[in-house]
N, C-alpha and C positions, 0 to 999 in steps of 0.2 A: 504494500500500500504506500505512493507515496504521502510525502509530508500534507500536499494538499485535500488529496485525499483523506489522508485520518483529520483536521483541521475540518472539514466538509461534515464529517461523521461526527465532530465533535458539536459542531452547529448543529445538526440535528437532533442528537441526545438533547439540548439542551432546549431544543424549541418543542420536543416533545413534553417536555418537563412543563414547558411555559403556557403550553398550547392545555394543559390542564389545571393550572392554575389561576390563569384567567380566560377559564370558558367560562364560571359563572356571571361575572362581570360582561361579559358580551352579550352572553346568551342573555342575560335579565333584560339588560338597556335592549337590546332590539325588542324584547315584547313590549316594554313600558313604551316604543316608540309605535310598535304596532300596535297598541292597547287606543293612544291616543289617536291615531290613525282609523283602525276596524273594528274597534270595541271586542271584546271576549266574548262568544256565547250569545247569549241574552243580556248580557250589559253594554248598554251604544257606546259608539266614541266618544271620549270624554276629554275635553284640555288638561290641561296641567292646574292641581289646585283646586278642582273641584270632583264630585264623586257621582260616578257614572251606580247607576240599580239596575240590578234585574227584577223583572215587575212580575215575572211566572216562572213557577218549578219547574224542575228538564223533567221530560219526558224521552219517551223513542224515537221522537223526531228529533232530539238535541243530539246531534251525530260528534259528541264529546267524550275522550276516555274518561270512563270512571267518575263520570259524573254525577254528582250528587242530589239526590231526591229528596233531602232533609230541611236544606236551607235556601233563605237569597241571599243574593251575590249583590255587593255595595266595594265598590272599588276605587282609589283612589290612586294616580300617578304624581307625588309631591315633588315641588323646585323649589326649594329656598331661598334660589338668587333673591328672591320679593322679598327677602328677610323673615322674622316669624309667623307664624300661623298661628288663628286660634281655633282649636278643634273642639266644639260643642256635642255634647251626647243629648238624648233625651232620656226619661224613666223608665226602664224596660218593662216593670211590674217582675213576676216570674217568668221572663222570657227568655231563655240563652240567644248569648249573641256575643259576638269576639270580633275587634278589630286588631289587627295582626300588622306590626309592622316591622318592614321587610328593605334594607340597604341595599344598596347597589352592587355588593359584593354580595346577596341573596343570605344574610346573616336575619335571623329574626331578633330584633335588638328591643320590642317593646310588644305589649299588651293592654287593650284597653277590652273591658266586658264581664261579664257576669262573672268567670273564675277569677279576673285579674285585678278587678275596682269595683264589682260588686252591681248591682241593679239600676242605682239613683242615678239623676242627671248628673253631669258633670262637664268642665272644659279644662282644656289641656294647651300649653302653649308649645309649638312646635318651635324647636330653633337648629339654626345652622351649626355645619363644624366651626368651634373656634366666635361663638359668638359668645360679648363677653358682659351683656348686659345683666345685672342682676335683677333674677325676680323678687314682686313683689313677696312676702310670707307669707300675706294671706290672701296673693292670688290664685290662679291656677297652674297646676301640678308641672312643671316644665319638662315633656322629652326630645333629649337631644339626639338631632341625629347623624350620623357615622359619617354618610355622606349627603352633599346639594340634594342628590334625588331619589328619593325613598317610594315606595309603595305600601299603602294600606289598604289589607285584604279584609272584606268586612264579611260577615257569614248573621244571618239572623235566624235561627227556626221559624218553624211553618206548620201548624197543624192543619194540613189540608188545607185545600184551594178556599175557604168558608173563613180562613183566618188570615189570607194574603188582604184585606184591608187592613188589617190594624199592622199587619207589617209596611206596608208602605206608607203609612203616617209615619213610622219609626221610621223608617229610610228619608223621609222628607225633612224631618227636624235632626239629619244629623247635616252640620255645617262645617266648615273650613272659611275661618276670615281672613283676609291681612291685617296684620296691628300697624303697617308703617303709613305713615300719612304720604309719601312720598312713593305713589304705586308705580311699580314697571313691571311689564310682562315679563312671565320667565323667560331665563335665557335657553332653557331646554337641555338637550343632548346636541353638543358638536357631531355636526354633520362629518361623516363619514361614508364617502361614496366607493359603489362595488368597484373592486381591482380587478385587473385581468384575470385573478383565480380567486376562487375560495379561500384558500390557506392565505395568499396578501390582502384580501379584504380583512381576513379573522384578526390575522399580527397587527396591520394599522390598526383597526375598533382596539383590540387592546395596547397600543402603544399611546394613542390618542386617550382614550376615555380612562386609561389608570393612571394616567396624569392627571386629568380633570376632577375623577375622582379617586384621590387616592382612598388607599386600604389601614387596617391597624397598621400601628409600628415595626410590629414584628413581621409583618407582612409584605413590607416595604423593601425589607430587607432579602426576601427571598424573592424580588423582583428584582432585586438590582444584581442578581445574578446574569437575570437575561441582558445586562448591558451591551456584552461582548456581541450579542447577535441582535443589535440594534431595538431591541422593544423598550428602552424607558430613554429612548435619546430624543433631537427634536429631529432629525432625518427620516423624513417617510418612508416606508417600507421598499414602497416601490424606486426608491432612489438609490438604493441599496445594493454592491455589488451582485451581478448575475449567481455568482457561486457562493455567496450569501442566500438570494431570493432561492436557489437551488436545494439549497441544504433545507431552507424554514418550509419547503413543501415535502418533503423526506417526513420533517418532524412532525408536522401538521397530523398529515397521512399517519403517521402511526400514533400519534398522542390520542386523533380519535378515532379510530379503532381500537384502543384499549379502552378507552371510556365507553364506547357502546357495549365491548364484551364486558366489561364488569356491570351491564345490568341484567344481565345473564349467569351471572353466577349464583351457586346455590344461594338459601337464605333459607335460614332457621326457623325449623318448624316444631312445632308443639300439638298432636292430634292430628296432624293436615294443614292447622292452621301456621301460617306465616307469622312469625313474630320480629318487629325490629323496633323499638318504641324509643330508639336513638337515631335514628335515622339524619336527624335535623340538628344534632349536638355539635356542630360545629366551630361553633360560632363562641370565642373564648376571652373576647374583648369589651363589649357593647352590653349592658345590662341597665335597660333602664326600667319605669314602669309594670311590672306587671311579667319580664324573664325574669324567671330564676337562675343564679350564677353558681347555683351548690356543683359540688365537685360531680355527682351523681347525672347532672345533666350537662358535662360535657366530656370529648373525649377521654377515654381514657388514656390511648398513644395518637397523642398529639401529632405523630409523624404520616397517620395515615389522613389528618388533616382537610388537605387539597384534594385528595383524589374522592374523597368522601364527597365534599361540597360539591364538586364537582359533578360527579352521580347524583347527589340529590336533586341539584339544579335541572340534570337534562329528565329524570325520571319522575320530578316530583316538585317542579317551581316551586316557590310559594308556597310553599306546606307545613303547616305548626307543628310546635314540639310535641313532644309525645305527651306532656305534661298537659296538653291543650286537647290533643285529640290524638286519639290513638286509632288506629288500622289495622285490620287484620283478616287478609284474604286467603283463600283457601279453593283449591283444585278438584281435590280430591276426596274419598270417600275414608271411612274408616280402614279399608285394604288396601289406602294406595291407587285404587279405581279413579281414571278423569269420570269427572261430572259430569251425566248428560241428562237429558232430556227423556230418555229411553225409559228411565229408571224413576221408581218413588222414592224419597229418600225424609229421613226424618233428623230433628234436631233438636235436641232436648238443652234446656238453659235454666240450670237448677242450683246455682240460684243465678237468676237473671244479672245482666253483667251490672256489677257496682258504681255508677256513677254521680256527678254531681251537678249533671242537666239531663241528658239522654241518650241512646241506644237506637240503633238500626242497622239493619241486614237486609242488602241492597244486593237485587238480581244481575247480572252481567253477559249478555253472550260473549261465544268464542270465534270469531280471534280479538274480536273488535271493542271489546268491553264497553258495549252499549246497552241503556236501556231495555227491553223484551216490550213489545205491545204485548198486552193479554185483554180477557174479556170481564175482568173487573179493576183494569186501571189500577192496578197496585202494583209500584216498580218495586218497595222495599217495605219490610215491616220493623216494627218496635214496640217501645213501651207507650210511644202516643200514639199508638194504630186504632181505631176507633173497632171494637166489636171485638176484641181479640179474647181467647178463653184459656184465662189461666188452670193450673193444674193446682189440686189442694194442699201442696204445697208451698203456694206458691212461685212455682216454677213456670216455665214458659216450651211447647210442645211446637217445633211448627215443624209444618209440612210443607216439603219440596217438591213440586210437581210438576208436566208439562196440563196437566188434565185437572179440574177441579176434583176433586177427593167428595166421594160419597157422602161419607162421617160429617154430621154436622157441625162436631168439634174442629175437626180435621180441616174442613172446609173454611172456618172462620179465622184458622190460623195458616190457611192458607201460602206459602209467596210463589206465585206461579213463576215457571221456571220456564226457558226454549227449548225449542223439539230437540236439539244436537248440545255442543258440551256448553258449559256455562263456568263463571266462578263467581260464588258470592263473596261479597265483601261486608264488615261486619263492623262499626263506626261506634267510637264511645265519646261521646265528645267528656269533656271533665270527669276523665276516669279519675277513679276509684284509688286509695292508697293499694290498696291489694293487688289494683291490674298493674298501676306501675311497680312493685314490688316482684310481681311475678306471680305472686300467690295464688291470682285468681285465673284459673287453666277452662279454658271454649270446651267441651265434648267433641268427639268428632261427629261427623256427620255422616248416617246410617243411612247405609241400604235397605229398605224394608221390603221392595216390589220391585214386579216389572212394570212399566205404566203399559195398560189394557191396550191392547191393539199397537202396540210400539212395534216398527220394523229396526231395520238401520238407519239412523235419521243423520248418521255419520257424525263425528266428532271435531268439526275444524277447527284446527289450533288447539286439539290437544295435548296437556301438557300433563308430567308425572310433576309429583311435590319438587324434586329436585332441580326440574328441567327449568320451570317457572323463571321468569327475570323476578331479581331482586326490587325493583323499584316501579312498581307498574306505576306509576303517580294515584296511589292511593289518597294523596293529601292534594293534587292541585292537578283538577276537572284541564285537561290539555285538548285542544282540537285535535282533530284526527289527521289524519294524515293526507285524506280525498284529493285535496285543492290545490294548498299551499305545506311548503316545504315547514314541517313542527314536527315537533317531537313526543311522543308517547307520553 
């Protein structure tokens, strides 16, 4: 090899290293720019500074992974450049409801909501990095944030379509003010336009935007690694020797491809069910309002870090702590068997999961982990499922089916299932000391039947426990893949 040669190879090791440690940073900032642009979902395009609602539950038509039938979606893309915000709540009464907020380095660095500040109104003053005005003490709660441009993820419950008015009063009376008498529009995200590839579009957005915004301190440091291969200089990518540009698509190409195989790797199961309720522990700097900073909720080997963030971000944006909400999806039968439709299957929950708002087990087809149409409009069930019939002990019995179940019990605990494989996903929002402890262990999930008249209804994207990707974004509802170029 000569000297050029290993020099070449050395750029690339190193852009592969780079090329993972700031994808979350990229990746974030282009959806907050496509948020503002196409809106998410059922929430419209929204400017910067103010908060875009979803005004109806997903259904089967919401061609979203993993999309969530519990809550509405209130979202917010913040700039600071306008200096601080005053962020107003209103009284939720007994309602869960979590605003989640989310750096540019995709750190969850605050919490406003029923687990974090409790029910009552309240307001909160947002401020900039490095701003140095003192609050008043008996104004409002001041969180700082990491960086210029933050996102707040808002999630409200929904009992059925009968209770979406009184949530969109609650979505209406939440506000974002300016406090400076001297208004200027945000200054947004520096534009960065597509390069001749891929890989020198990615290196600019991250040479450009972790200038702009930079990271924790310690963070900075492991950016200034990539010097030698131009990403924290003022030198555009594209200006950049040929045998430079040469080597950072080497690294590119392989930094993700290892980022997409690692959401492929196994992930720890418990009965069938998938357990990771650290998934989001990243984050080891930022502690304001409503995270918690205990040793327990972050890494434990700080060195797997980046690649961690990394994976959560492409598998799972915007997704709370496990301390906020926890996930827990599952394939499989008590044998090992993929889930289908062919089959009755039953699932006993005794004692129903421990939480400190609510519970839901939400139906998914295979490969696309969408919605199911069925013939009484139930995508998931829980503890707010209207007509549900507990067991004398208390316990909860429900039935998985493609075919409405005879049994009149049966029938009311009904969650119809697709004719081919499926995977349920099973949501605690404010778990329980016990679920995060570990204590508290799902059943698995029993084969009882054949369902009557079942042929081969085939299994697409069937998966055993092991095969599963580790990160289906069980925490952040991601577009599909149909149209435009997104991520699972």
């Amino acid at each position: 090899m000569t000297e050029q040669e290993t020099a070449e190879q050395g750029i690339a090791e190193l852009a592969s290293e780079a090329f993972v440690v700031g994808f979350p940073l990229v990746f974030d900032l282009e959806q907050v720019e496509r948020f503002t642009r196409d809106g998410l979902g059922a929430v419209p395009p929204t400017p910067f500074n103010a908060f875009g609602h979803a005004r109806t539950l997903a259904g089967p038509e919401t061609a979203f992974v993993s999309v969530n039938n519990d809550t509405l979606y209130s979202i917010a893309q913040l700039d600071l450049s306008v200096g601080p915000l005053l962020l107003s709540v209103p009284a939720v009464g007994d309602r869960y409801y979590v605003l989640q907020f989310v750096d540019a380095w995709t750190n969850n660095f605050a919490y406003v909501g029923t687990r974090a500040t409790g029910s009552e109104a309240g307001e909160y003053l947002l401020v900039p990095p490095g701003w140095e005005d003192d609050a008043a003490a008996d104004g409002p709660t001041v969180i700082r944030l990491p960086t210029r441009v933050a996102t707040i993820v808002g999630r409200w419950a929904v009992a059925g379509e009968d209770d979406l008015p009184a949530v969109h009063a609650l979505q209406d009376a939440v506000a974002l003010t300016p406090t400076l008498e001297a208004f200027a529009p945000p200054a947004g995200i520096p534009a960065v336009p597509d390069g001749p590839t891929e890989a020198l579009t990615f290196f600019e957005r991250m040479r450009v935007w972790s200038r702009e915004f930079p990271p924790a301190a310690h963070d900075r440091d492991a950016l200034a690694t990539y010097e030698p291969i131009g990403l924290t200089g003022p030198t555009p990518i594209a200006e950049l020797p040929v045998e430079v540009r040469d080597a950072l698509e080497e690294g590119y190409a392989v930094g993700k491809e290892a980022l997409e195989s690692s959401l492929h790797t196994s992930v720890p199961t418990t009965d069938g069910w998938q357990v990771d309720l650290h998934l989001f522990d990243y984050n080891a700097d930022f502690f304001e309002v409503g995270a918690l900073d205990g040793r327990e909720w972050q890494l434990a080997d700080p060195t797997t870090r980046y690649a961690r963030r990394a994976g959560a971000a492409l598998g799972g944006l915007w997704g709370n702590h496990g301390y906020e909400a926890a996930y827990f999806p599952t394939y499989v039968d008590a044998a090992g068997e993929q889930l289908t439709g062919a089959n009755v299957y039953r699932l006993r929950l005794s004692p129903t999961p421990p939480v400190g708002a609510f519970w839901s087990l939400t139906m998914y087809d295979l490969p696309y982990f969408y919605l199911t149409a069925n013939p009484i409009g139930r995508y998931s069930i829980g503890d707010r499922t209207p007509g549900i019939v507990y067991d004398d002990d208390g316990g909860l019995t429900i039935t998985i089916a493609a075919a409405r179940p005879a049994d009149a019990k049966a029938a009311a605990n009904w969650l119809p299932a697709p004719e081919g494989g499926f995977r349920p996903l099973l949501r605690m929002y404010a778990p329980g000391d016990a679920v995060l402890a570990g204590d508290y262990r799902l059943a698995p999930i029993e084969r009882v039947d054949t369902a009557p008249g079942a042929g081969d209804h085939g299994t697409d994207g069937d998966r055993s426990a092991d095969e599963a990707p580790a990160h289906e974004a069980p925490a952040h509802e991601a577009p599909a893949r149909s149209t435009d170029e997104e991520t699972r």
